[in-house]
LOROZA-204671 format. One record per residue: residue number from 1; x, y, z of N, C-alpha, C in turn. Coordinates in steps of 0.02 Angstrom, whole numbers. Each point is the difference from the previous one (the first is absolute). Layout:
LOROZA-204671
NODE     k       nX       nY       nZ      caX      caY      caZ       cX       cY       cZ
NODE   NUM        X        Y        Z        X        Y        Z        X        Y        Z
...
This chain:
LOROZA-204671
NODE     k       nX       nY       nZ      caX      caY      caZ       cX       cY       cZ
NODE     1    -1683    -5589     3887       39      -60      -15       58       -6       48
NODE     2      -12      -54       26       67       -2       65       64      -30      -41
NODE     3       49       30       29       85      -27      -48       15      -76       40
NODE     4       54       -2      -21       35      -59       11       29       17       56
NODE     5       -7      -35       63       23       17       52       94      -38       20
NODE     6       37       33       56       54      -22        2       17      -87        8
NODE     7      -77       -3       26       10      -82       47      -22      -24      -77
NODE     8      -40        7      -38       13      -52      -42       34       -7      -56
NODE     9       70       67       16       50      -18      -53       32      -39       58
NODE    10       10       -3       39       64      -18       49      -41      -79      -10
NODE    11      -66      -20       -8      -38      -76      -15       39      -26      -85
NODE    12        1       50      -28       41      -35      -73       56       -2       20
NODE    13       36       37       25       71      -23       19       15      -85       24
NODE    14      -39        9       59       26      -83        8      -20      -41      -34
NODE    15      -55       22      -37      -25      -34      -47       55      -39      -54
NODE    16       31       64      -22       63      -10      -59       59      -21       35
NODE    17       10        7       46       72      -33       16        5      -83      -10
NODE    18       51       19      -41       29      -77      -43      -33        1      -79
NODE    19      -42       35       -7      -24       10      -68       37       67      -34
NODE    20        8       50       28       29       42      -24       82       11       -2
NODE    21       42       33      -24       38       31       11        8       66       29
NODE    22       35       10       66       23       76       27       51       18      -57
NODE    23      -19       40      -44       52       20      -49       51       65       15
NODE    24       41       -6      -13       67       37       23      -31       77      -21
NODE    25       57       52       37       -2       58        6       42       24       -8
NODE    26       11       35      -90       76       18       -8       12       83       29
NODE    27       81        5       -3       -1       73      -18       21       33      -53
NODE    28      -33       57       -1       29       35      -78       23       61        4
NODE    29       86       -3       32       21       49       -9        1       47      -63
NODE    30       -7      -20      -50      -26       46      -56      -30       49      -17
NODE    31      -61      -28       41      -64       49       -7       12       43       44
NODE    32       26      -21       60       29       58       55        7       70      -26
NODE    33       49       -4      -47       12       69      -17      -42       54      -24
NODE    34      -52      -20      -15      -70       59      -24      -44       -3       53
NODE    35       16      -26       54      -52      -16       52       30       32       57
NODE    36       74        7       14       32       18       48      -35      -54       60
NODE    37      -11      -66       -6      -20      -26       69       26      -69      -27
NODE    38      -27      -43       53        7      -76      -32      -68      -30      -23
NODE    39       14      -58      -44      -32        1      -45        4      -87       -1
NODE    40      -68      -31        7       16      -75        5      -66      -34      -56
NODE    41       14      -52      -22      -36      -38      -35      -22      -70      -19
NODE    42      -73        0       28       -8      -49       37      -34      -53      -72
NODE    43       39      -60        4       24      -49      -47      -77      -41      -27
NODE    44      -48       11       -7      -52      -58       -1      -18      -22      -67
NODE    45       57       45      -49       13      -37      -32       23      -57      -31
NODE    46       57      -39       70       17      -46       17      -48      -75       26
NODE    47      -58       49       23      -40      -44       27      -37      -71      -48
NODE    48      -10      -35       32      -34      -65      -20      -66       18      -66
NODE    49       15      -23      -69      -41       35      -57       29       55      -10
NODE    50       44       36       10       31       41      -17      -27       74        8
NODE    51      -63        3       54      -27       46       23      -47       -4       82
NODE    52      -30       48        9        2        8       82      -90      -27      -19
NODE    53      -15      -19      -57      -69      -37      -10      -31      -74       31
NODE    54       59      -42       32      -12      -44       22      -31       13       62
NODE    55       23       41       39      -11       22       85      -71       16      -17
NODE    56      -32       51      -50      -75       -6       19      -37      -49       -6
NODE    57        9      -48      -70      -31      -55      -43       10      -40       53
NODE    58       42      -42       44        5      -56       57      -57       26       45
NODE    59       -9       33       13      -33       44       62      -67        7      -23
NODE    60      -16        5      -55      -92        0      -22        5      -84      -23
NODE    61       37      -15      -36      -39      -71       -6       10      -56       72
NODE    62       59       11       41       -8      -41       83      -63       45       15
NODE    63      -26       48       -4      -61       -6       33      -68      -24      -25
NODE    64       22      -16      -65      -58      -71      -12      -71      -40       31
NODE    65      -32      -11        1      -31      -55       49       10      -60      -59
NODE    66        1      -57       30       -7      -51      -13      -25      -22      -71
NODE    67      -70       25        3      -30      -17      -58        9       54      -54
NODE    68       28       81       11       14       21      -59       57      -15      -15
NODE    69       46      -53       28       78      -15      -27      -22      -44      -37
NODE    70      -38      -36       18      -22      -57      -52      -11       30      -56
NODE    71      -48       61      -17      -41        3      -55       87       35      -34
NODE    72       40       18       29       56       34      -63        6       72       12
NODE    73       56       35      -43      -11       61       14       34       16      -83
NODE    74      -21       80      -27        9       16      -47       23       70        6
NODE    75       50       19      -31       23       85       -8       25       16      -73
NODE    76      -21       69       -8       31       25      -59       72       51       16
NODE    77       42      -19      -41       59       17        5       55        8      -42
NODE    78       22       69      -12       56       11      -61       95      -58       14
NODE    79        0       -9       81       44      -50       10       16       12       65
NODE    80        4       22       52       18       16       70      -61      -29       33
NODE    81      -56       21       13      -48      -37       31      -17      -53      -18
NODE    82       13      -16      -74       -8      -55      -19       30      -60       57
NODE    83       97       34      -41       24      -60       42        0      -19       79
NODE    84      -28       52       41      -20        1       67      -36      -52        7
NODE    85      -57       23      -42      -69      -45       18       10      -97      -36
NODE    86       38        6      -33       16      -70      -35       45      -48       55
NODE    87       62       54       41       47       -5       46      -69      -17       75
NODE    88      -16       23        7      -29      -13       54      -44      -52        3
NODE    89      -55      -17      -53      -46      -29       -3       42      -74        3
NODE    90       41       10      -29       59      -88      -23       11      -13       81
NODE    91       29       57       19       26      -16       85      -68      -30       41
NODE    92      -45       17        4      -79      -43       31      -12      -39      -40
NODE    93       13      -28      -60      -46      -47      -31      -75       24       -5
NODE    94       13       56      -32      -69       26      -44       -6       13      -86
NODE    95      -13      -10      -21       -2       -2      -73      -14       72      -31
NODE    96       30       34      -41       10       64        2      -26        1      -85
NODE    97      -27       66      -28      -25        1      -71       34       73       16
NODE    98       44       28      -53       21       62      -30       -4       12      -75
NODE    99      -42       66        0       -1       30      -50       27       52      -14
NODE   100       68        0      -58       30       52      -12       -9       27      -90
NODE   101       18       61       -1      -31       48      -72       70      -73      -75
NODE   102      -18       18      -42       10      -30      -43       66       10       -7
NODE   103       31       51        5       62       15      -18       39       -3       58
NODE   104       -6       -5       61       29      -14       57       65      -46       -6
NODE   105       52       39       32       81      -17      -22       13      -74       11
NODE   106       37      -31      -44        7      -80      -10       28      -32      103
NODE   107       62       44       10       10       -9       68      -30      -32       49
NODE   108      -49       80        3      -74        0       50      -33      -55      -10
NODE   109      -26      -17      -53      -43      -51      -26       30      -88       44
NODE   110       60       -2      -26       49      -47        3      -30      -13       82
NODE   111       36       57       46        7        4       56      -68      -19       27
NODE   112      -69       22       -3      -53       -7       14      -21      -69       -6
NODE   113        7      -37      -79      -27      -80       18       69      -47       40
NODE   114       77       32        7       25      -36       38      -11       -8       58
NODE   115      -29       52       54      -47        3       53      -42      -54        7
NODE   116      -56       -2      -59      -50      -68        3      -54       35      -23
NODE   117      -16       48      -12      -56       42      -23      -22      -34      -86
NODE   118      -48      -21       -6      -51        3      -57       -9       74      -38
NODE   119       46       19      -28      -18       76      -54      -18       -8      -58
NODE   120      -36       55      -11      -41       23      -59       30       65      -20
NODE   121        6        0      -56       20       53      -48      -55       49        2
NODE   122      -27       60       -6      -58       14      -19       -3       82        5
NODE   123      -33       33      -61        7       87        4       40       26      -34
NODE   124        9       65      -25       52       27      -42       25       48       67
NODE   125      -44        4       40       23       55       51      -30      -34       69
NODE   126       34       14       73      -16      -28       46      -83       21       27
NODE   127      -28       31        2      -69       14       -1      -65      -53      -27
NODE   128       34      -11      -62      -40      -69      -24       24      -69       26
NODE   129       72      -17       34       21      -28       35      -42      -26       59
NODE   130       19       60       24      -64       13       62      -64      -30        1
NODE   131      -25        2      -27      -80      -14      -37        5      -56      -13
NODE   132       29      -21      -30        5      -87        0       22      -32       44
NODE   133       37       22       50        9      -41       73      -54        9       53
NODE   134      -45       51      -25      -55       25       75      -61      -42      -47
NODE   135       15      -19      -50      -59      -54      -47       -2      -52       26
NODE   136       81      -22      -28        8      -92       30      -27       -5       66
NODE   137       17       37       56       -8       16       83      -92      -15      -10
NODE   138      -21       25      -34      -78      -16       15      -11      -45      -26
NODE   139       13      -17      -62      -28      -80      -42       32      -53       42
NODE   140       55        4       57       20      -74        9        7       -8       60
NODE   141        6       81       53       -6      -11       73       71       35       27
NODE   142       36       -9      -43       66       17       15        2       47       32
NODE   143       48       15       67      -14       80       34       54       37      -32
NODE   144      -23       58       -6       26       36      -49       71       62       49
NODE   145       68      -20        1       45        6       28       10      125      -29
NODE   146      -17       45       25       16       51      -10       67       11        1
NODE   147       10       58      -30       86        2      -23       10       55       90
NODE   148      -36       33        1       29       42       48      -61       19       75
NODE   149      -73      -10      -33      -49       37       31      -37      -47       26
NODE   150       33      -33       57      -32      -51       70       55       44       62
NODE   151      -45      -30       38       31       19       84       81      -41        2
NODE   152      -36      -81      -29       60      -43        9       61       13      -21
NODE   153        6       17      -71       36       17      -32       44       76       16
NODE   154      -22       33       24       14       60       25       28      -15       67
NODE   155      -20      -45       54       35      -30       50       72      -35      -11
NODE   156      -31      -29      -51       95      -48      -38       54       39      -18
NODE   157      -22       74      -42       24       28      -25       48       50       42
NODE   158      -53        8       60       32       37       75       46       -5       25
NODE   159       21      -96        5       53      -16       13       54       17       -3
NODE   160        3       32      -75       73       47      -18       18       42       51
NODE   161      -30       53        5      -22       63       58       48      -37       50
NODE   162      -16      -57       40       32       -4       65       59      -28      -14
NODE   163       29      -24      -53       65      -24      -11       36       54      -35
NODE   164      -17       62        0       18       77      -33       33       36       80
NODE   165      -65      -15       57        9       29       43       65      -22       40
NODE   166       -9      -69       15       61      -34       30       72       -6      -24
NODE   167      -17        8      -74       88        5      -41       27       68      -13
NODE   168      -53       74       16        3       51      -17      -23       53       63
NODE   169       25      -22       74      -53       11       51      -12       88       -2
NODE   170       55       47      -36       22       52       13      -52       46      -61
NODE   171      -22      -42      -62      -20       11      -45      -64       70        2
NODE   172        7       53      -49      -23       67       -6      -52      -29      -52
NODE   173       12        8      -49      -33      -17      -74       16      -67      -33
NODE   174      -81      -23       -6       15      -62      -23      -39       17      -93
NODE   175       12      -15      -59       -7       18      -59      -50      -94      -22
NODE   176      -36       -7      -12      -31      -38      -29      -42        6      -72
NODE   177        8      -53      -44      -29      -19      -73      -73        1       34
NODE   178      -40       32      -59      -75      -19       20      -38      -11      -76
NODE   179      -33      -47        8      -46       -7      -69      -79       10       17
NODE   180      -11      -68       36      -95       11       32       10       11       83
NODE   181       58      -25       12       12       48       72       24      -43       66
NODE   182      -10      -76      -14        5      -31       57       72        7       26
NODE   183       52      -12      -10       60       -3        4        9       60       33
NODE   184      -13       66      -17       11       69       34      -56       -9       82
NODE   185      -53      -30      -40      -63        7       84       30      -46       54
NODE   186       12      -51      -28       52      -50       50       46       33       42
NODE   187       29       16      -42       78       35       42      -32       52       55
NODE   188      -36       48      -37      -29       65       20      -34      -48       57
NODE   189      -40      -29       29      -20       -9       37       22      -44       34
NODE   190       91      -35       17       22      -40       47       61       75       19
NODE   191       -6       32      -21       55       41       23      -23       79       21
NODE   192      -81       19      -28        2       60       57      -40      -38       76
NODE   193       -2      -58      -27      -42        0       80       78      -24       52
NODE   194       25       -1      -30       75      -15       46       42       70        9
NODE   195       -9       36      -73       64       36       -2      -44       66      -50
NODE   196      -48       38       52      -36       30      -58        7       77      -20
NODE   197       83        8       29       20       62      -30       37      -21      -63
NODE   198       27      -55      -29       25      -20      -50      -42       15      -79
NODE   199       41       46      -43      -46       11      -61      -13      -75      -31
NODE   200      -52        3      -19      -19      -55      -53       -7       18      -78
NODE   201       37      -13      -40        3       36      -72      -23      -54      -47
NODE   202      -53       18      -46      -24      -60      -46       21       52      -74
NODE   203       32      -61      -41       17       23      -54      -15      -19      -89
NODE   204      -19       35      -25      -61      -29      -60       45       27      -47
NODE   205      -20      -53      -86       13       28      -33      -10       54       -2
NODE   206       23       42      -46      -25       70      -41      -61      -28      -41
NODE   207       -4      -35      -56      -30      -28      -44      -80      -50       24
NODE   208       19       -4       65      -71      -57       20       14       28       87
NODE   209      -26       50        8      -14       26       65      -56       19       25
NODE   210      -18      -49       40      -77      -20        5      -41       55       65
NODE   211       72        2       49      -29       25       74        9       61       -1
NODE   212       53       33      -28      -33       90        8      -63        6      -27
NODE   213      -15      -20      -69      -74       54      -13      -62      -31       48
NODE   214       18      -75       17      -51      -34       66        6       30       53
NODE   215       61       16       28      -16       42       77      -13       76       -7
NODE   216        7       27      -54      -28       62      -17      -72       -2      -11
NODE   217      -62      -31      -21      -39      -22      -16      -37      -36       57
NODE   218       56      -29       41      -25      -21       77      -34      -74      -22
NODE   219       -6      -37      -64      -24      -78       16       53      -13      -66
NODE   220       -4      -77      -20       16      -24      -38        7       24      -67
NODE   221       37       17      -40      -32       23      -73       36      -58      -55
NODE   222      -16       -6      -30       27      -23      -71       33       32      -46
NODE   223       64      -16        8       44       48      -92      -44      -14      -66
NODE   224       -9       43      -25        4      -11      -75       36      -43      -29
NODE   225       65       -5      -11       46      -27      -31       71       -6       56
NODE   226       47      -55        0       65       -4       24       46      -27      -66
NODE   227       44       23       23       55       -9      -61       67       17       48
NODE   228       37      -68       20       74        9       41       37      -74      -13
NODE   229       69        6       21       29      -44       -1       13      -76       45
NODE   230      -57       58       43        8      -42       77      -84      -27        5
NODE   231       17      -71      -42      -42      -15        6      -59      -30       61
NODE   232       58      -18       60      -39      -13       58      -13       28       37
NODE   233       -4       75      -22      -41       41       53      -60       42      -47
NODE   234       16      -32      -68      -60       26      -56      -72      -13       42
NODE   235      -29       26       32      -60       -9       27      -72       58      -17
NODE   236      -38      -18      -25      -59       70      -24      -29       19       39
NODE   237        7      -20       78      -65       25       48       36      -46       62
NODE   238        4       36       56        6       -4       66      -71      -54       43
NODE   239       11      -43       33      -34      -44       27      -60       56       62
NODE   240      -47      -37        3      -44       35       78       45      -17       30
NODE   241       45      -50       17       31       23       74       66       28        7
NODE   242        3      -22      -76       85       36       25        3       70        1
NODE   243      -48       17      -28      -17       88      -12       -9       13       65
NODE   244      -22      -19       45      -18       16       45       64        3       62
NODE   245       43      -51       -4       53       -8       23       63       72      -43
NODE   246       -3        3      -52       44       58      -18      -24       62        9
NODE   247      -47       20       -7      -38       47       28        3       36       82
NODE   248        1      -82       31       -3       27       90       78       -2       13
NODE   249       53      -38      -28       54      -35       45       72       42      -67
NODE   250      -11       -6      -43       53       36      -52       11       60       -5
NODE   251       63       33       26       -3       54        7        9       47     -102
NODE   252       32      -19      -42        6       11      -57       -4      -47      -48
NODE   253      -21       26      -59       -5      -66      -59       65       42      -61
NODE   254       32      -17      -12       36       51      -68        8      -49      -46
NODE   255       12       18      -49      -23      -11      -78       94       -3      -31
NODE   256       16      -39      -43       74      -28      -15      -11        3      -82
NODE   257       56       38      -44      -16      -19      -91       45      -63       -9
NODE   258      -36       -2      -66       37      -68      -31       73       13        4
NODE   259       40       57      -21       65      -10        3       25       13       81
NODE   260      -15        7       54       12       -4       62      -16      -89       20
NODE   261      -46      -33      -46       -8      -75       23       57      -31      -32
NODE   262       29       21      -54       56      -49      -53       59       20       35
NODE   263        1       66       28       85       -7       38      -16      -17       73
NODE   264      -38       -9       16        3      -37       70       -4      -82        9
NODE   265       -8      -33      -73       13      -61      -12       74      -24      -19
NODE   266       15       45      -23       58       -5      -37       50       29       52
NODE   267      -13       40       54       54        4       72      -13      -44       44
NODE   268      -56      -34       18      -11      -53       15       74      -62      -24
NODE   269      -26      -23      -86       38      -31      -20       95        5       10
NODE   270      -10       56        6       74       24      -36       23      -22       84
NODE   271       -3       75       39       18       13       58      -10      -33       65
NODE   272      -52      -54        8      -23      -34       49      -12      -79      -13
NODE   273       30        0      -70        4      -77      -30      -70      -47       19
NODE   274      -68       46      -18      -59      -53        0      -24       19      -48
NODE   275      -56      -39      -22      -37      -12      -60      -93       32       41
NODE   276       -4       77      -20      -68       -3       18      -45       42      -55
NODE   277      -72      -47        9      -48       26      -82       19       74       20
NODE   278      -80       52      -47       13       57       18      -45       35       59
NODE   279      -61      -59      -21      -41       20       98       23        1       33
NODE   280       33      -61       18       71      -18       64       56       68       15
NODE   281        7       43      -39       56       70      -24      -34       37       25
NODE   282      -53       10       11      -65       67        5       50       56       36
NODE   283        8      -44       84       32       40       44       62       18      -17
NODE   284       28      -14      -33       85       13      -11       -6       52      -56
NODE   285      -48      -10      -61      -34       77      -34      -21       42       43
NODE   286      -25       -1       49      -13       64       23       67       28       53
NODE   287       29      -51       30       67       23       23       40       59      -55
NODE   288        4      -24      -48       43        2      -82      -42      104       -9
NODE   289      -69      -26       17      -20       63      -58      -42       57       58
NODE   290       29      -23       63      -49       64       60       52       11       36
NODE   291       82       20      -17       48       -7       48       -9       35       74
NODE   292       17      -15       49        8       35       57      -69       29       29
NODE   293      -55      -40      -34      -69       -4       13      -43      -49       86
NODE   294       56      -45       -7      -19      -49       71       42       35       49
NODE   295      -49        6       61       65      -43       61       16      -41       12
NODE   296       50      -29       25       56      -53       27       -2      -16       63
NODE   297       35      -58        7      -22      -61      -42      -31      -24      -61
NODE   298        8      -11      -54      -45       -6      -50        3      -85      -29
NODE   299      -62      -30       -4       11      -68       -9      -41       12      -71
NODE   300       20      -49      -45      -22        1      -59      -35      -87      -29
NODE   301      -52      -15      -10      -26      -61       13       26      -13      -81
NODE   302       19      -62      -39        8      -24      -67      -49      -64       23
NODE   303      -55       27      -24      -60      -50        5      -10      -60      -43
NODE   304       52        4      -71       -3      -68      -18       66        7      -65
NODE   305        5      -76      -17       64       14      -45      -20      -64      -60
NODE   306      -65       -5      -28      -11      -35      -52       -7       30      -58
NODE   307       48       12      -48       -5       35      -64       34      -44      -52
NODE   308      -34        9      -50        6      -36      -68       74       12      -14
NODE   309       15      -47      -18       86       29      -28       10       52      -74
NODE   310      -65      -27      -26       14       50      -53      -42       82       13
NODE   311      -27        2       37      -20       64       36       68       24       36
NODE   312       32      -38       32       61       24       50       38       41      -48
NODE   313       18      -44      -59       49       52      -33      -28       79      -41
NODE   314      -59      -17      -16      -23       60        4       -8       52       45
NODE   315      -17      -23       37        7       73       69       78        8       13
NODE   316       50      -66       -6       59       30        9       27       56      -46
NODE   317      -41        6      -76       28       44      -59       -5       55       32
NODE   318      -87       21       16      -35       54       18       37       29       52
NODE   319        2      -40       60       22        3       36       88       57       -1
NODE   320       27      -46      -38       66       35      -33        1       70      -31
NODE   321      -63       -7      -52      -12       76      -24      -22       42       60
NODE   322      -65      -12       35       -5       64       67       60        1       33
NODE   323       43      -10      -15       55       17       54       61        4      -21
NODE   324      -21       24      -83       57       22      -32       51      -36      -28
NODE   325        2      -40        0       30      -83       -4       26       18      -68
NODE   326      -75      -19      -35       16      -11      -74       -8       90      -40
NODE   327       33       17      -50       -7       42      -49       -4        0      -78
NODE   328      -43       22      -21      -35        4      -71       -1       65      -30
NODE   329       61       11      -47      -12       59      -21       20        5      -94
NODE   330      -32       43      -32       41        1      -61       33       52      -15
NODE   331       38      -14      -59       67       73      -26      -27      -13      -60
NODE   332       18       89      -43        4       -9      -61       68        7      -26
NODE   333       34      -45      -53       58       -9        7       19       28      -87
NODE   334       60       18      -13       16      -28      -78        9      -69       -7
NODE   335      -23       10      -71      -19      -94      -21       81       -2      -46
NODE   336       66       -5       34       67        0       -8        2      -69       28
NODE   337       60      -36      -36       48      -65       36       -8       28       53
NODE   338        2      -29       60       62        6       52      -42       45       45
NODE   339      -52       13        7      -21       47       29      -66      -21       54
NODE   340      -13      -60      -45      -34      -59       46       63       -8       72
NODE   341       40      -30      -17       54      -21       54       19       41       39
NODE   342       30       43      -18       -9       68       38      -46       37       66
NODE   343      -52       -5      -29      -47      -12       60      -15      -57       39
NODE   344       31      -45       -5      -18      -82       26       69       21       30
NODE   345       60       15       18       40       13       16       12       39       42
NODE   346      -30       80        6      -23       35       36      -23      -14       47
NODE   347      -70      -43        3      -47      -63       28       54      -22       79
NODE   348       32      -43      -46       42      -42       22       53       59       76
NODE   349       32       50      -38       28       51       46      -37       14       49
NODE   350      -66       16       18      -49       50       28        3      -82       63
NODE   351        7      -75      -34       -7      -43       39      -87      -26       -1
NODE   352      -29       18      -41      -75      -27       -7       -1      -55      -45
NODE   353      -51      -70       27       12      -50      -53      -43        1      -42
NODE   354        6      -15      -62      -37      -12      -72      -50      -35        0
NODE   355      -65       -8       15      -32      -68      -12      -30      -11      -65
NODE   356      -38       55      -46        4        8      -64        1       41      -29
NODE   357       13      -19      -87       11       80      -40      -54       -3      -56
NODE   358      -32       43      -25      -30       16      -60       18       52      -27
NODE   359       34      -27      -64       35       68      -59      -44       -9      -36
NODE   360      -47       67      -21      -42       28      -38       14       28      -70
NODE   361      -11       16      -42      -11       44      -79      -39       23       14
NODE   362      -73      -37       26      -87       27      -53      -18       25       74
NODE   363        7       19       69       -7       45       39      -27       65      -23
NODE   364      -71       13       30      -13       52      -17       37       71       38
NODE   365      -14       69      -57       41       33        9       79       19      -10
NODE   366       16      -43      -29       78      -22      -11       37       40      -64
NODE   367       39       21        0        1       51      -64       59      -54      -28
NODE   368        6       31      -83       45      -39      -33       63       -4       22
NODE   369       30      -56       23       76      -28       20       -5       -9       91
NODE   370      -64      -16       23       -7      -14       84      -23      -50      -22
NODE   371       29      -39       66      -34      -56       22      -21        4       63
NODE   372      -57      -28       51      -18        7       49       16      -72       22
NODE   373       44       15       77       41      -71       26      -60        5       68
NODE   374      -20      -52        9      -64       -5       75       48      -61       33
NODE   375       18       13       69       31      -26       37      -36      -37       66
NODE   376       18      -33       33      -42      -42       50       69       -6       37
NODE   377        7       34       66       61       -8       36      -21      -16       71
NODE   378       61      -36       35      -21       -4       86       47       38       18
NODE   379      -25       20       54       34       57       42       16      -22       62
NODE   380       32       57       48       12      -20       81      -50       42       20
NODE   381      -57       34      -12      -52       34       21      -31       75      -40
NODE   382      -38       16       47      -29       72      -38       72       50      -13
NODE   383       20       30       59       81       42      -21       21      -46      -65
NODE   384       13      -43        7       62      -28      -73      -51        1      -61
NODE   385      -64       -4       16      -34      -21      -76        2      100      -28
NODE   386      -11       40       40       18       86       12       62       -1      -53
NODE   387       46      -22       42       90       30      -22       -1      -33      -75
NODE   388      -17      -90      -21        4        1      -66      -31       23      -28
NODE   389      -49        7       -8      -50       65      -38       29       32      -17
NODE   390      -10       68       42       54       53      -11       49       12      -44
NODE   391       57      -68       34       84       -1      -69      -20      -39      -52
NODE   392      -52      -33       -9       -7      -30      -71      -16       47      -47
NODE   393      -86       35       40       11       63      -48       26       42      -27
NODE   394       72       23       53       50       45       -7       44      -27      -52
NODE   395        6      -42       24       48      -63      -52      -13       22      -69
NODE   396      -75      -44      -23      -41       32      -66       29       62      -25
NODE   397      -40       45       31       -4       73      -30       84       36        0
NODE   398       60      -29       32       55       33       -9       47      -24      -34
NODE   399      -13      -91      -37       34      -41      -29       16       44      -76
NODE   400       75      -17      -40      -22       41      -63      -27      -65      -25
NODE   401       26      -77       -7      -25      -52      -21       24        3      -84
C-alpha cells in the first residue's frame, strides 16, 4: 500500500488556502517545567468547526467528480467530522446527509445542521450509527464521506504537519491525538519526509486504544469494548491505511488515563484560557502524565475544542479531584453543641473552602454519642489537601470538646 506522498499534501494545501485557518501556535511556559525544554501548542482547536476536521473533509469531497457531487455525500459522525463534512459540502454546494448516535450533544447537533447538513439521529452507540450511514450510501448513491481512512483525507489532514513545521522550524517532538489515525498519518507523513529525524508521537486513550494491540499483532484489530471521555478519538479499529501509515512513519503511540485527560482540559482552561474537548487534551495528558519523556522542542497539537457544556463542567470537577483540587473526607465527632462549628472553623483556619457538609447519627459503625461529619472541601492542591487532613484529624483526636 503506497502512503500519502509529500506532493499531495503540499496539493491540499493550496487546495485549502482561504478555506482554512493557519491556527496560532501558543507557548506554554508551564509545561516547561517537567519537560525542562520548550513546549508549544498548536491551536486547531481554534480552527474553522472547531477542529482540524475540515482540512481533510474539503480535500475528499473537492475531489469529487462531477456527477458524484451531484448524487450527495453522507458521513457518520459523533460531531467533529460531522461538522467538517456539513462545513465543507455547504462551501461547494453539495448536499450533505449526517448521521449521528441518538444521544449526540445538543451543541454538536446544533452546529452540524447550522452547516447545512440533513441529520439523522440514529443508534444507541456509534457502530450502529455507522451502519446506517454506509446503508443510506447504497440505497440512494450518496458517496459515503470516511472519518479518517482515504488518501484524501489523510492529505488534508497533513496540512497541519507543514504549518507545525514552519511555526515550529526547530521542533524535536511533536505529541498528537489519535483515534482511527488520520490526523497522526497526515502529520507523520508531511513532516518526516521534510524533517525525518523529528519524533512523531500518537496519543490514545487508555480506555479505547486501538493501535498498540494492532501494531503488535501487525494488522488492524478491533477492541472489544472502549469506554473514555474522549470521545473523538473513541475509535474500535485502526483504518487499512492509516495503519499502515502509523506503522511505517510513527515513531511511538502512548496511551493517556481518564484523570490525565480531565487535568489537561482543565490547564488548558485555567492556564492558557481555551476551551478544548478531551480528544483535543490527548497531547497535553501525556505532557501532564510522561514528564521529561520528549525531546525539545516539543509541540503539542489540541486537535479540537467542541465539548458539551455540561460535560465541560464535569471534567472540570474530575479534573479538580486528579489534581487534588477537591477533598472528601469524614471525622467521627462527639454529637455535642458546638462541635459541629468547631470543625467548620478549623476548616476555615487550615484556609480550605467548604462546599458541603453531611452530619450523620445512623452512620455505620458509630458508637453511642458520635456523629460522623463527611466534608467536601477545595483545596490549593495535593500538598494542602495532605496538611488539612492531617490537622483535622489531629484536631479530632486531641479536642477535649
Amino acid at each position: 500500500m503506497r502512503l500519502v506522498t509529500l506532493d499531495r499534501i503540499n496539493e491540499a494545501r493550496a487546495l485549502l488556502e482561504g478555506i482554512v485557518r493557519v491556527t496560532p501556535m501558543e507557548h506554554a511556559r508551564d509545561l516547561e517545567k517537567v519537560h525542562a525544554s520548550p513546549v508549544y501548542l498548536k491551536c486547531e482547536n481554534l480552527q474553522r468547526t472547531g477542529s482540524f476536521k475540515i482540512r481533510g473533509a474539503y480535500t475528499r469531497i473537492h475531489g469529487l467528480s462531477q456527477e458524484e457531487r451531484a448524487r450527495g455525500v453522507v458521513a457518520a459522525s459523533a460531531g467533529n467530522h460531522a461538522q467538517g463534512v456539513a462545513l465543507a459540502a455547504s462551501l461547494l454546494g453539495i448536499k450533505s446527509t449526517v448521521f449521528m448516535p441518538m444521544r449526540a450533544p445538543l451543541p454538536k447537533l446544533a452546529a452540524t445542521r447550522g452547516y447545512g447538513a440533513d441529520v439523522h439521529l440514529y443508534g444507541a452507540v456509534f457502530d450502529e450509527t455507522l451502519a446506517e450511514a454506509i446503508s443510506f450510501a447504497e440505497q440512494t448513491g450518496a458517496v459515503f464521506i470516511h472519518p479518517f481512512d482515504h488518501e484524501d483525507i489523510i492529505a488534508g489532514q497533513g496540512t497541519l504537519g507543514l504549518e507545525v513545521l514552519e511555526q515550529a522550524p526547530d521542533v524535536g517532538t511533536i505529541l498528537i491525538p489519535a483515534g482511527g489515525g488520520g490526523l497522526v498519518s497526515g502529520v507523520a507523513g508531511a513532516v518526516k519526509a521534510l524533517r525525518p529525524e523529528v519524533r512523531i508521537v500518537a496519543v490514545q486513550a487508555e480506555g479505547a486504544a486501538a493501535f498498540p494491540p494492532s501494531l503488535a499483532a501487525g494488522k488492524p484489530l478491533r477492541l472489544r469494548e472502549s469506554q473514555t471521555m474522549a470521545d473523538g478519538i473513541a475509535v474500535g479499529e485502526p483504518g487499512a491505511i492509516t495503519f499502515e501509515h502509523v506503522k511505517t512513519l510513527v515513531d511511538d503511540v502512548v496511551t493517556v488515563t481518564e484523570e490525565s485527560l480531565s487535568r489537561a482540559v482543565l490547564l488548558c482552561l485555567e492556564r492558557r484560557k481555551l476551551v478544548v474537548e478531551p480528544a483535543g487534551a490527548a497531547a497535553v495528558a501525556a505532557l501532564l502524565q510522561y514528564p521529561g519523556e520528549f525531546a525539545g522542542p516539543i509541540v503539542g497539537v489540541l486537535s479540537g475544542g467542541n465539548v458539551d457544556p455540561l460535560l465541560l463542567l464535569q471534567i472540570i470537577q474530575h479534573g479538580m479531584t486528579a489534581g487534588g483540587r477537591y477533598l472528601s473526607l469524614r471525622l467521627k465527632v462527639p454529637d455535642r453543641p458546638g462541635v459541629l462549628a468547631a470543625v467548620l472553623s478549623r476548616v476555615s483556619e487550615l484556609g480550605a473552602n467548604v462546599l458541603d457538609v453531611e452530619h450523620s447519627r445512623v452512620a455505620g459503625a458509630l458508637a453511642l454519642g458520635e456523629v460522623e461529619v463527611a466534608l467536601n472541601l477545595e483545596t490549593r492542591g495535593a500538598a494542602h489537601c495532605a496538611e488539612v487532613t492531617a490537622e483535622l484529624q489531629r484536631f479530632v483526636r486531641e479536642q477535649p470538646f
